[in-house]
C-alpha positions as CSV (number, residue, x, y, z in Angstrom):
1,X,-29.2,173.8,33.3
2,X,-27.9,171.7,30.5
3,X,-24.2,170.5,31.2
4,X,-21.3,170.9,28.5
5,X,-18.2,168.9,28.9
6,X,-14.9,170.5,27.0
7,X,-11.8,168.3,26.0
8,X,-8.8,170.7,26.0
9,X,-5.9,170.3,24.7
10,X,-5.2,173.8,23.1
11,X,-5.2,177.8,23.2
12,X,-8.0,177.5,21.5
13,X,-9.8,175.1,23.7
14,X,-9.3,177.4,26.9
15,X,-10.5,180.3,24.9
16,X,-13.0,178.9,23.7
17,X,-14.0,177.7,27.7
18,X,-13.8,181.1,28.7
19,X,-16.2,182.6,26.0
20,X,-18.8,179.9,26.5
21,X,-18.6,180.4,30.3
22,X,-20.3,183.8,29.8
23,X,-23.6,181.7,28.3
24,X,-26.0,181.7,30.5
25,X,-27.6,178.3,31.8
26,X,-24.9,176.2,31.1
27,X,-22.8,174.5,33.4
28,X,-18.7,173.6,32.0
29,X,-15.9,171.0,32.8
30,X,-13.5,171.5,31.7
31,X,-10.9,168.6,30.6
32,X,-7.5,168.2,30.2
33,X,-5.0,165.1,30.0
34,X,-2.2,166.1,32.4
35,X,0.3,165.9,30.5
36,X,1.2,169.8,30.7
37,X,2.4,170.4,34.1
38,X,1.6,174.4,34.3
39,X,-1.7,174.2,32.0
40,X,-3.2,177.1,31.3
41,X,-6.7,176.9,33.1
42,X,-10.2,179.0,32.3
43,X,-12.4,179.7,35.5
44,X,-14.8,177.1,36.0
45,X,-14.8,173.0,37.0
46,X,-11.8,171.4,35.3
47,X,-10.8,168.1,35.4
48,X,-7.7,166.4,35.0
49,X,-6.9,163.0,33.6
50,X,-8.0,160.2,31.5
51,X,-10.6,158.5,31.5
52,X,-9.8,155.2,31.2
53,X,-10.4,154.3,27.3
54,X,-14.2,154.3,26.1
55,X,-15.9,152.8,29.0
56,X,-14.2,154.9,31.7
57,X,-15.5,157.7,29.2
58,X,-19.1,156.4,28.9
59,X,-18.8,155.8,32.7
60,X,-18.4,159.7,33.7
61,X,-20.7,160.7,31.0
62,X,-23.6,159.0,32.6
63,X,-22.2,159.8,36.0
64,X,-21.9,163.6,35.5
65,X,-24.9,164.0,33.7
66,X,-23.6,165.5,30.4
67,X,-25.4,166.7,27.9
68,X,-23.6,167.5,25.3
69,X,-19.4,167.4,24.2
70,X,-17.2,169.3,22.4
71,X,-14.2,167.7,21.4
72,X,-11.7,170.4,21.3
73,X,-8.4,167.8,21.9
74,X,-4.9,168.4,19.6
75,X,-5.4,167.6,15.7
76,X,-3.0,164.8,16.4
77,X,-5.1,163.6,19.4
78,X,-6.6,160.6,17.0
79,X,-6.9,158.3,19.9
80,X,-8.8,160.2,22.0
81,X,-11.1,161.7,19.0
82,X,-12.4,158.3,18.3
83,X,-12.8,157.5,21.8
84,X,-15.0,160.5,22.3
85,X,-16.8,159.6,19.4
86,X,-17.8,156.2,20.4
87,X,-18.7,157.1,23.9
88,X,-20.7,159.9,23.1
89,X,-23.1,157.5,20.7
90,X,-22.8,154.4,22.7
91,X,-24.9,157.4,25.4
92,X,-26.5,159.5,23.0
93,X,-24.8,162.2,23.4
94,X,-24.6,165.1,20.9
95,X,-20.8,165.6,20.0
96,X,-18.5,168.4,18.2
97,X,-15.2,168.3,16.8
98,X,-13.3,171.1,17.0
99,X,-10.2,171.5,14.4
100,X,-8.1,174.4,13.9
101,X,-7.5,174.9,9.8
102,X,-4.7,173.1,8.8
103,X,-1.8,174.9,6.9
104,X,-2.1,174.9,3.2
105,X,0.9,175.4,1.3
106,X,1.5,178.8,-0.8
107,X,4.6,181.0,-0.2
108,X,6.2,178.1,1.9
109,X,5.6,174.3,0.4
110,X,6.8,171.0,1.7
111,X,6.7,167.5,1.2
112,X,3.6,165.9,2.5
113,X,3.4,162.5,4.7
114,X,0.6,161.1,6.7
115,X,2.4,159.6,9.7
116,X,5.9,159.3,11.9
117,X,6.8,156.2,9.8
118,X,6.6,157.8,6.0
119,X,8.5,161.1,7.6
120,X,11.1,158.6,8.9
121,X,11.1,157.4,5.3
122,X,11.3,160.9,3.8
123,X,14.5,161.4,5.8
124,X,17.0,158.6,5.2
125,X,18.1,160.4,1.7
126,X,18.1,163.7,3.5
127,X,20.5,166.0,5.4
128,X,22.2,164.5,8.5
129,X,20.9,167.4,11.3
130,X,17.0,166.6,11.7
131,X,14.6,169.8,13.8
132,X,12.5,167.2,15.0
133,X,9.4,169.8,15.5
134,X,6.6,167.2,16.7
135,X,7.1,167.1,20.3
136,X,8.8,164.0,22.5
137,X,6.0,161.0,21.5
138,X,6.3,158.5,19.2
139,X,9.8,159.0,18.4
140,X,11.2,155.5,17.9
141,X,10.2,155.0,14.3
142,X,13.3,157.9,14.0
143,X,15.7,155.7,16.4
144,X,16.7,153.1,12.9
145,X,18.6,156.8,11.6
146,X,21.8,156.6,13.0
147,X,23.5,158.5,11.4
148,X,21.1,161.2,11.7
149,X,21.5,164.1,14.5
150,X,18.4,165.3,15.8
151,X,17.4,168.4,17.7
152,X,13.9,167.9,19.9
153,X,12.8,171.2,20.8
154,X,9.7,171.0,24.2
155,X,8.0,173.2,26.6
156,X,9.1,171.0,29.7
157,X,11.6,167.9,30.5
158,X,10.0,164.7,29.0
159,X,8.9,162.1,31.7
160,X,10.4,159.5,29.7
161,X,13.8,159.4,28.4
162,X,14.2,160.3,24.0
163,X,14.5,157.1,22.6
164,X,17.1,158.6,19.6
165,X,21.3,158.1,20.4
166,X,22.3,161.4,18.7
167,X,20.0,164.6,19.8
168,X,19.9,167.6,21.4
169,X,17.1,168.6,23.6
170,X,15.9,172.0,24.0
171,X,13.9,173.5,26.3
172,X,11.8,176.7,25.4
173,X,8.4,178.0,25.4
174,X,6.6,179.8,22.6
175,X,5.8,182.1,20.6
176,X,8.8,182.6,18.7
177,X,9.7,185.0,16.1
178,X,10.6,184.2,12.8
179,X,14.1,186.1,13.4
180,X,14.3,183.7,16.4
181,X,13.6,180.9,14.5
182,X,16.0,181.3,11.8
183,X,18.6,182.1,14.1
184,X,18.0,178.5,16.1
185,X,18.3,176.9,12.4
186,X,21.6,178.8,11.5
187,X,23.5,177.9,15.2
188,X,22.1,174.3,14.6
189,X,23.5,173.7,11.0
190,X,19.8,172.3,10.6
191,X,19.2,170.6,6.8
192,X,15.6,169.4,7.6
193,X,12.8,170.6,9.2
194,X,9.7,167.9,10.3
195,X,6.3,169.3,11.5
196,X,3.5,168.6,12.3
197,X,0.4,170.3,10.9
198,X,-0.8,171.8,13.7
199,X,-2.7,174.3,11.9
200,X,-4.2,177.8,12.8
201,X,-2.0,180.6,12.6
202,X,1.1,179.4,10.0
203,X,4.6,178.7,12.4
204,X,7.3,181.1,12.0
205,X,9.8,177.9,11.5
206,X,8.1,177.2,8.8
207,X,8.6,180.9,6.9
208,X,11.9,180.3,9.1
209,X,12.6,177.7,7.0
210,X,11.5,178.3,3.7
211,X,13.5,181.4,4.0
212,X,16.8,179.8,4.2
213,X,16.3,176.8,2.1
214,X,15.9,174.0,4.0
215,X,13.3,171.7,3.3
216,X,10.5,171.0,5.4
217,X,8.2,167.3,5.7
218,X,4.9,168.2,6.9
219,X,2.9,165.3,8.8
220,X,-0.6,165.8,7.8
221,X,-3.8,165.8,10.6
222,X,-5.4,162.9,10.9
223,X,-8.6,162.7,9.8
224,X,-11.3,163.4,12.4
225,X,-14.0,160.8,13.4
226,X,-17.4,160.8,11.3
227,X,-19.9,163.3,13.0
228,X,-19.7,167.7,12.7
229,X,-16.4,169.5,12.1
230,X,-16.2,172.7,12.7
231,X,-12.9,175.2,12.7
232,X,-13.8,178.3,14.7
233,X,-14.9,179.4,18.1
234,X,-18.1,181.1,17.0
235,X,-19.1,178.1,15.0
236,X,-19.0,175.8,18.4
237,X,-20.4,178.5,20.4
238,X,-23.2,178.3,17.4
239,X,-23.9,175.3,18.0
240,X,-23.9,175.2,22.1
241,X,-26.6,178.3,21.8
242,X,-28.4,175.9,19.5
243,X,-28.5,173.0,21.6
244,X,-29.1,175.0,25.8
């Protein structure tokens, strides 16, 4: 029975557990980080944690006898990627990346960076209220804007304290409306939005936006590690059949 090891780290990741649970012959682990205290967990071995860089992951590779990874880790999750990716050739292992589409502009455009830094750049001739939309890491590059008001929206309380004077931190969990969403950028007196591209389905607060006029700065995905790409379930589930 050949052994698949999953890196979650998404919706999609958990679904796409659960549909390749139903293969037959093929044994799943499931992985996730911990950083999400309530994750939402498919029904077979999961493991949570790191790893311990690239030779903690080469280490339980060889241990647990995998035969074959798919990466299926956040777009923004470039730390880990390459890990994976290193690891799984330092042991021969076959590896897939698994990447939601990312947004493409169309009825709602914005202004394009690659990082934290350059969206930090984008704002400092911008409105002075800031919907910080990229979660609670990597924040401090925003911390030189002082006179800038941000509002850091998260599904739980951050373990570490937000390193920006002037914010507001909201707690909510998702999905949200677009009526919702305008609504939160009306109360807030919000001038700019900053997201990241997640991709997958297009994020109401970005129609949200677009609809009221504010302007949005969209940090880009990084780019994956060298090796197969794919963007949809059946396409990894392809190429597990292909390889049991």
């Amino acid at each position: 029975m050949k052994r698949l090891l999953i890196l979650g780290g998404t919706g999609d990741a958990a679904t796409l557990t659960r549909e390749a649970n139903e293969l037959p012959d093929l044994k799943i682990i499931y992985s996730l980080a911990g950083r999400t205290r309530k994750p939402n967990l498919p029904d077979c071995e999961v493991r949570l944690g790191g790893f311990g860089g690239v030779e903690g992951l080469v280490t339980y590779l060889n241990e647990a006898e995998i035969d074959m990874v798919v990466d299926a880790t956040h777009p923004f999750a470039a730390t880990m990627a390459a890990h994976v990716a290193e690891a799984c050739t330092e042991t021969n292992i076959a590896r897939l990346k698994y990447c939601r589409p990312a947004w493409k502009q169309g009825d709602v455009s914005w202004t394009s960076v690659p990082d934290y830094a350059s969206a930090a750049e984008q704002l400092q001739d911008m409105g002075s209220r800031i919907f910080l939309s990229i979660g609670t890491k990597d924040l401090e590059v925003f911390a030189e804007l002082a006179d800038k008001w941000f509002l850091i929206r998260t599904v739980e309380e951050p373990s570490k304290p937000i390193p920006l004077d002037n914010h507001e931190l909201l707690l909510e969990r998702g999905p949200f409306d677009e009526g919702h969403e305008q609504t939160l950028l009306v109360m807030t007196q919000i001038d700019v939005l900053v997201s990241k591209n997640s991709g997958g389905k297009m994020a109401t607060k970005l129609s949200a936006a677009h609809s009221l006029g504010i302007p949005i700065i969209m940090i880009e995905q990084p780019p994956s590690p060298a090796g197969d790409v794919v963007d949809s379930v059946e396409d990894v589930l392809k190429w597990v059949r292909k390889l049991k």
